[in-house]
C-alpha positions as CSV (number, residue, x, y, z in Angstrom):
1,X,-26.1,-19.3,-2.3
2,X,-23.2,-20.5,-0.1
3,X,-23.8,-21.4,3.1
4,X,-20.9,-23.3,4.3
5,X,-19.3,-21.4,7.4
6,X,-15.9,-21.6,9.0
7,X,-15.2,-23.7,12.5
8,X,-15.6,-21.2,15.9
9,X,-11.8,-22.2,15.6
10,X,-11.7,-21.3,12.3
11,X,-12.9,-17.6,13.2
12,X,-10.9,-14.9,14.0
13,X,-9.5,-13.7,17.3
14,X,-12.1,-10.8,18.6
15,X,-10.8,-9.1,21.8
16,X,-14.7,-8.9,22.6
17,X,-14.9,-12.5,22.0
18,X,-12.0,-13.6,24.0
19,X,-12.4,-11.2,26.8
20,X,-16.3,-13.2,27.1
21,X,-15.4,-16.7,27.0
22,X,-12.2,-15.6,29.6
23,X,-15.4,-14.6,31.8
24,X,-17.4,-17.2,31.8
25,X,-14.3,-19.6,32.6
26,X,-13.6,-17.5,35.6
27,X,-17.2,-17.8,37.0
28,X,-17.0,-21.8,36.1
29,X,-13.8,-22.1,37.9
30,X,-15.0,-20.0,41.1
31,X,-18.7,-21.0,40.9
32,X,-18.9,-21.4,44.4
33,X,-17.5,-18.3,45.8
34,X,-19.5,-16.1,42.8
35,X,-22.8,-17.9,44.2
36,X,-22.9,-15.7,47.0
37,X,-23.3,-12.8,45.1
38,X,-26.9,-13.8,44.0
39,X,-28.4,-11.3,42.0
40,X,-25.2,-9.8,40.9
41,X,-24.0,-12.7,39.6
42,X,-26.9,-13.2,37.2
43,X,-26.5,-9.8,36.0
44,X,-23.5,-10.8,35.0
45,X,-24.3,-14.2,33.1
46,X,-27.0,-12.1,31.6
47,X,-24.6,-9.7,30.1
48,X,-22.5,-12.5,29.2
49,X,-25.0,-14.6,27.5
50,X,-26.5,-12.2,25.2
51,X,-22.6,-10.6,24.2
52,X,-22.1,-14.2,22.6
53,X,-25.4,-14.7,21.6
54,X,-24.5,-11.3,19.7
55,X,-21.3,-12.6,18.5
56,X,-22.9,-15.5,17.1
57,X,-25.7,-13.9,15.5
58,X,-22.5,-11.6,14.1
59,X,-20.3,-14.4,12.7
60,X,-22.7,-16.5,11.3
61,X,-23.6,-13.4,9.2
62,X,-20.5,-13.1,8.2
63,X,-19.6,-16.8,7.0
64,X,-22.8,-16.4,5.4
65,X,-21.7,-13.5,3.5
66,X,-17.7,-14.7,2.6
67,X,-19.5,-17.5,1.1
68,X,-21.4,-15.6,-0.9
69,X,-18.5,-13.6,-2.3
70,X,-16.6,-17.2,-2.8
71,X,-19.4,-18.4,-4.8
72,X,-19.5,-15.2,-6.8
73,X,-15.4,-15.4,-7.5
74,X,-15.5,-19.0,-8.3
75,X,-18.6,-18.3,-10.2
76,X,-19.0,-19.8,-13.8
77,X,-19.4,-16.9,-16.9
78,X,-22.0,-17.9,-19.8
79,X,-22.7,-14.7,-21.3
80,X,-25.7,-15.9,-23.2
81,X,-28.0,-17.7,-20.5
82,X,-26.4,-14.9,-17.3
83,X,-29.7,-13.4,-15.8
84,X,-29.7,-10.2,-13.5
85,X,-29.5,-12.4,-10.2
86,X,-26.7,-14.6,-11.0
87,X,-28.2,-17.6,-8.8
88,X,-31.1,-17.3,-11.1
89,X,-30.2,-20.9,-12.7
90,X,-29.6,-22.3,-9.7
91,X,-26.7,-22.8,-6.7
92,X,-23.7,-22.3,-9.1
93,X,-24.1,-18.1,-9.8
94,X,-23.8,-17.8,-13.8
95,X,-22.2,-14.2,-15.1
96,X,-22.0,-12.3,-18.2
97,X,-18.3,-11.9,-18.1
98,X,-15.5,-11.9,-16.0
99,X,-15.3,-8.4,-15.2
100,X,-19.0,-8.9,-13.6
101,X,-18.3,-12.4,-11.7
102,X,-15.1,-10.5,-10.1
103,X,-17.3,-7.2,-9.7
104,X,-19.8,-8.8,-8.0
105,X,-17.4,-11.0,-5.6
106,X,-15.4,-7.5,-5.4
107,X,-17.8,-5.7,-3.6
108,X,-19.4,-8.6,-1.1
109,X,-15.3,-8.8,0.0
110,X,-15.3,-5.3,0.7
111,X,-18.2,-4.9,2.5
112,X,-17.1,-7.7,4.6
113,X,-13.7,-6.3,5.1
114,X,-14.9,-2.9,5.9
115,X,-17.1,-4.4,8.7
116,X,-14.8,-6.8,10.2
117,X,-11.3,-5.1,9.9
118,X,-8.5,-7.5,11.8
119,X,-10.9,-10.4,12.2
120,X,-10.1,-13.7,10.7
121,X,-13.2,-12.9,8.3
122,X,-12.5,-9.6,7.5
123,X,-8.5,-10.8,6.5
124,X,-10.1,-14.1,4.4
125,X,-12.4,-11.1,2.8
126,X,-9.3,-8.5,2.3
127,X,-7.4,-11.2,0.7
128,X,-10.1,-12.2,-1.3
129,X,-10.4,-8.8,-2.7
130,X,-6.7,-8.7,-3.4
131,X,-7.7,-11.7,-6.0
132,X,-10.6,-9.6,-7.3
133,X,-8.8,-6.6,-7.6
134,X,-6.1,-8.1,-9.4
135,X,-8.3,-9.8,-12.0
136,X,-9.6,-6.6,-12.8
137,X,-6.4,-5.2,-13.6
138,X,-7.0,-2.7,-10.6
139,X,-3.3,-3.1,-9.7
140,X,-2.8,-0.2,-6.9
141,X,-5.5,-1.4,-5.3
142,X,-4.8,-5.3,-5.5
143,X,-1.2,-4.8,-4.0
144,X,-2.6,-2.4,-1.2
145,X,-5.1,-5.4,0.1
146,X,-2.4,-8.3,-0.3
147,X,0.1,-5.9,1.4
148,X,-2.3,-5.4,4.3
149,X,-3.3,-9.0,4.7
150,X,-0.1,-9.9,5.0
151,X,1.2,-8.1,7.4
152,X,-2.1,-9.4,9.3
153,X,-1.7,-11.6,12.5
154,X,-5.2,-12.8,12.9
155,X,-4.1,-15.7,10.7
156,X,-0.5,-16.1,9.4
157,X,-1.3,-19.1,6.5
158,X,-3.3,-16.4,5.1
159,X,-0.7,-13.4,5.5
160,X,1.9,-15.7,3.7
161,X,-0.5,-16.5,0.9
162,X,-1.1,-12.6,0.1
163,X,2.7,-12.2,0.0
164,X,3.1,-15.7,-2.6
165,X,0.1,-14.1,-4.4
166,X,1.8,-10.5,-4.4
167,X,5.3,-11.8,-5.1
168,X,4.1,-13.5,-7.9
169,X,1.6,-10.5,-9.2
170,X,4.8,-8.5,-9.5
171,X,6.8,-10.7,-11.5
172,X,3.9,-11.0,-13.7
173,X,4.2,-6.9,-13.5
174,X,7.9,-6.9,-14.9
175,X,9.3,-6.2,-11.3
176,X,10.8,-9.7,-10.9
177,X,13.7,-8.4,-8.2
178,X,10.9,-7.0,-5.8
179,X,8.6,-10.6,-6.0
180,X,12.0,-12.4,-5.7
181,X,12.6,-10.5,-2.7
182,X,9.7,-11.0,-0.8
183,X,9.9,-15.0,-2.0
184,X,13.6,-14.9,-0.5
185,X,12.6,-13.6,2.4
186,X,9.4,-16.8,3.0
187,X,11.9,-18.7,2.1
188,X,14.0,-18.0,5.2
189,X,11.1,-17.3,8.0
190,X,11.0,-20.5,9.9
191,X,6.9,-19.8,10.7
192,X,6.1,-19.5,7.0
193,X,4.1,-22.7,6.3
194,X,3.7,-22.7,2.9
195,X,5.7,-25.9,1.4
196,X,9.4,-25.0,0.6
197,X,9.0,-26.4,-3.1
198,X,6.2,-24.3,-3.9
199,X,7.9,-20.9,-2.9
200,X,11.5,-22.6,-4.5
201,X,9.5,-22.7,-7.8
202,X,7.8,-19.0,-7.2
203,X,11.6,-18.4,-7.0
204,X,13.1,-19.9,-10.1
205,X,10.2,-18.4,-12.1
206,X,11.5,-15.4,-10.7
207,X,15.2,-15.7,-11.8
208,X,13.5,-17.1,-15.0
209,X,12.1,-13.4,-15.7
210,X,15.4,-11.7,-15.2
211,X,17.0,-13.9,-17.4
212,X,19.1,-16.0,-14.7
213,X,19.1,-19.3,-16.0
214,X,21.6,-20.8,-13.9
215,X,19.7,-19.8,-10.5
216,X,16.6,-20.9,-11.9
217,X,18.2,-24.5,-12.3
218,X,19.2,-24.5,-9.0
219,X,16.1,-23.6,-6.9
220,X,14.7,-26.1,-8.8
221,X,17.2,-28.6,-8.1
222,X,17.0,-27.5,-4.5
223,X,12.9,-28.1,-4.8
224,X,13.6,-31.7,-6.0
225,X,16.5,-32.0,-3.3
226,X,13.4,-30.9,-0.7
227,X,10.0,-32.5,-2.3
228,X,8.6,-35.6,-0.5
229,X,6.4,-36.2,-3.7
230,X,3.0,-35.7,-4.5
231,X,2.0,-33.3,-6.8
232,X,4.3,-30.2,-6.5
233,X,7.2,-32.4,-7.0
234,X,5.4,-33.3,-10.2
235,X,5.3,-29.6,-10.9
236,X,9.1,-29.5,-10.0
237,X,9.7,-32.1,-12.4
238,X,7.6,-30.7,-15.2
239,X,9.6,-27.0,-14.6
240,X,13.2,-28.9,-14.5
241,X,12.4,-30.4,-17.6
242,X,11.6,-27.3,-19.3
243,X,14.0,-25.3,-18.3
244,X,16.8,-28.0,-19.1
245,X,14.9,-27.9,-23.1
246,X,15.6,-24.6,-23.5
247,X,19.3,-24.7,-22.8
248,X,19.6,-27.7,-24.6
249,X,20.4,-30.2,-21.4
């Protein structure tokens, strides 16, 4: 099992969390006049000291757990050698099927969303499920959890990942006008740091699916007009070229 855990940094923003470590900096910076108060003031460094020893304890469970789920969804599926505990083989977790690897990863991501709601872990958890959810074909459920991560504010990379992953899901879906929308709309928020090329090719697979040739062309062209190289402007190339073969160009 997983055990790779996120930075402190890394973790989300807990109002319990901050209002600690805004504490302790206050008694660091007025040490000398908070001396005085003896006794009180240990009472107070007590309190303080086990809260983030709590908090700790708290978080590291928590990594320990979102691991576990990621090594369950990028589990491998080997429906003859799969034993009950999928880690029976060894670190890699071995399923039956796919419905089981995402079942399995589905329900660790949901416990740890249930537990830790706005938190950075709970929204990596939430968005996780999204993925889960939508492998399953458990669509009303899927869009719920990517609509709800990303609206989050614990950690906006994330949020605008949900909305590429949800955009996408509903072009998939045969509602290309609403996943075109919400691309459109990334597209033109100047904190959405997802690379322009990658949502400009979201987009022309969009107008691809409603039949708008022409605009696909030309968010592509805009993608290759943007693209500093690397491998999504190979994937800009590899889309141009396609589309220009199947209208002939």
């Amino acid at each position: 099992m997983s055990t790779t855990k996120l930075t402190r940094k890394e973790i989300a923003a807990d109002p319990i969390h901050d209002a600690l470590i805004n504490t302790v900096d206050v008694l660091r910076s007025r040490a000398k006049i908070i001396a005085l108060s003896g006794a009180g003031l240990a009472l107070v460094l007590l309190g303080i000291y086990f809260g983030l020893q709590y908090l700790e304890t708290r978080d590291n469970a928590a990594q320990v757990e979102l691991g576990k789920g990621m090594d369950y969804y990028h589990g491998t599926v080997d429906a003859a050698n799969a034993k009950d505990d999928p880690f029976a083989s060894g670190p890699t977790p071995v399923f039956r099927s796919e419905e089981a690897k995402y079942r399995a990863a589905s329900a660790v991501f949901s416990a740890v969303a249930a537990r830790h709601g706005s938190s950075k872990i709970g929204v990596i958890a939430r968005y996780y499920l999204g993925l889960c959810q939508k492998q399953l074909g458990q669509k009303s459920e899927a869009i719920a959890s990517l609509e709800a991560v990303g609206i989050n504010t614990a950690d906006r990379t994330v949020g605008y990942l949900a909305r590429k992953v949800l955009s996408t899901y509903y072009v998939e879906t045969g509602d290309a006008k609403k996943g075109l929308d919400i691309l459109q709309g990334m597209l033109k928020d100047p904190q959405c740091d997802l690379p322009k090329e990658d949502l400009l090719i979201d987009i022309s697979r969009a107008y691809t699916a409603q039949g708008k040739g022409a605009e696909a062309l030309k968010s592509l062209e805009e993608a290759q007009a943007t693209g500093m190289g690397g491998m999504l402007q190979s994937q800009v190339f590899q889309e141009l070229s396609r589309i220009q073969g199947s209208s002939g160009k």
